[in-house]
N, C-alpha and C positions, 0 to 999 in steps of 0.2 A: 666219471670222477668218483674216488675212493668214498664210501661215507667217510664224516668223523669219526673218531673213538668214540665210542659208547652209544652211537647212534644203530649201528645196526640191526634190522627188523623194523624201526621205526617208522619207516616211509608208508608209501601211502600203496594200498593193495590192489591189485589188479581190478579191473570191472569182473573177469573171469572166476577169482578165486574170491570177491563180494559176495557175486553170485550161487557159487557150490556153497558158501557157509549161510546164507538163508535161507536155502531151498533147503539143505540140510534139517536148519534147525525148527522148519515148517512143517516138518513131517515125523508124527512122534512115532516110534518104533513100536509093531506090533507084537507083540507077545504069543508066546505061545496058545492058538485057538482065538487069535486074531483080535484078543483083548489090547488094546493100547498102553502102552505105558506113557504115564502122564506123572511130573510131577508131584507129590502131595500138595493139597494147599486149601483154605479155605474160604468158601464164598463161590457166586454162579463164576466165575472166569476161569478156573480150573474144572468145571462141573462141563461148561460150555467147550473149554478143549477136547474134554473126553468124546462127547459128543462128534465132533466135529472130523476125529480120529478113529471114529465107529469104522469097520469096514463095510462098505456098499452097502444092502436093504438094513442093516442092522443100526445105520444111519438114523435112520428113518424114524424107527422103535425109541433109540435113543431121546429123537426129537420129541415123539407122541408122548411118551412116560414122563419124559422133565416138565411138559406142560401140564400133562394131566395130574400132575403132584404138585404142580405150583398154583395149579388152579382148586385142588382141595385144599391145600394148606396153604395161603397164602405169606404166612408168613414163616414157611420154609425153611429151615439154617440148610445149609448146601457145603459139600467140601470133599476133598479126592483125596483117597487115604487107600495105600496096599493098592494101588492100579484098580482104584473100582470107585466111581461115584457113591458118596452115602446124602440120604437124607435124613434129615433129623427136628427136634426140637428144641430149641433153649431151653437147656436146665434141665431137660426131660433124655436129651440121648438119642441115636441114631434108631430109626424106626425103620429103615429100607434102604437096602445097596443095592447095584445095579453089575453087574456083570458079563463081558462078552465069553462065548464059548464058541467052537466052531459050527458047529449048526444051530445053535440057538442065543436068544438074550437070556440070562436070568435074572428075576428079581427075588430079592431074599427080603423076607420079612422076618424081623429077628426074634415078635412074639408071635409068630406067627399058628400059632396051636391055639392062642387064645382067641382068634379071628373065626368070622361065619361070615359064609364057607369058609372049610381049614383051605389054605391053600393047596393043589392036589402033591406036591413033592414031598417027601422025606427027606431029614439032615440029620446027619449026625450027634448036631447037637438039638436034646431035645423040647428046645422054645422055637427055633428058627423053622419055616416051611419055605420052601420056594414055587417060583412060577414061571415056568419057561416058556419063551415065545419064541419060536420056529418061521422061519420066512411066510410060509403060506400063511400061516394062522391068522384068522381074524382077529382083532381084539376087541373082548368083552368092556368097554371104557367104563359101563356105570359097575359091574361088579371091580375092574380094579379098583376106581374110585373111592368106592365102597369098603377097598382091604385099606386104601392109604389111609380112608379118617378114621377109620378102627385103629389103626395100626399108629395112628400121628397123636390118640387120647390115649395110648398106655405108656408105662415107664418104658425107656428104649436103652439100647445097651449102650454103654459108657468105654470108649477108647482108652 
């Protein structure tokens, strides 16, 4: 039977084509060097997609670093801006982004020259150092620890 006028599309969608569109929109598109694209937004639920969007071991890192920074600062501001997790402090500004890259995670500390130990990276810009973590690599958790509450008491940079 014909729809009525003005009704067509309106019906009700296959279980097949339910399906393609939330398996779709489950899966957030990797970016170039296997960074996720996610969203902007603010707070752990966009912080936790990114995560979540990690590719394989980088997963993982993902996991370890949100912890080990929630558990230095525990009161954290969190939010995903430019396809990169930032953390920050209220009123104080973003102290540390997180970054996928194809062989490594990076973490960027944005005063990161004023930190002991400087972080080992060079940046361009010159306050920010970085820290990159490569699949094999152990991770030192009391000196990262160690860079975030350095890095969570100075001014942070401002979006």
């Amino acid at each position: 039977m014909p729809s009525p006028k003005g009704t067509a599309g309106q019906g009700e969608r296959s279980a097949a084509t339910k399906n393609k569109r939330s398996s779709t929109a489950a899966k957030p598109k990797l970016l170039a060097g296997g960074n996720p694209q996610i969203a902007k937004g603010d707070g752990d639920a966009p912080v936790q997609a990114y995560i979540a969007a990690m590719p394989g071991w980088k997963r993982d890192v993902g996991r370890r670093l949100d912890a080990l920074i929630a558990r230095t600062v525990p009161d954290v501001r969190k939010a995903v801006k430019w396809n990169s997790p930032l953390y920050g402090v209220e009123g104080q500004g973003w102290f540390l982004g997180i970054h996928c890259f194809t062989k490594y995670v990076k973490v960027a500390f944005f005063r990161g020259t004023s930190l002991r130990p400087v972080p080992p990276v060079e940046s361009k810009d010159k306050d920010t150092r970085y820290f990159h973590i490569h699949e094999d690599d152990q991770l030192d958790e009391e000196l990262v620890a160690s860079w975030v509450r350095q890095a969570s008491e100075l001014p942070g940079w401002v979006s």
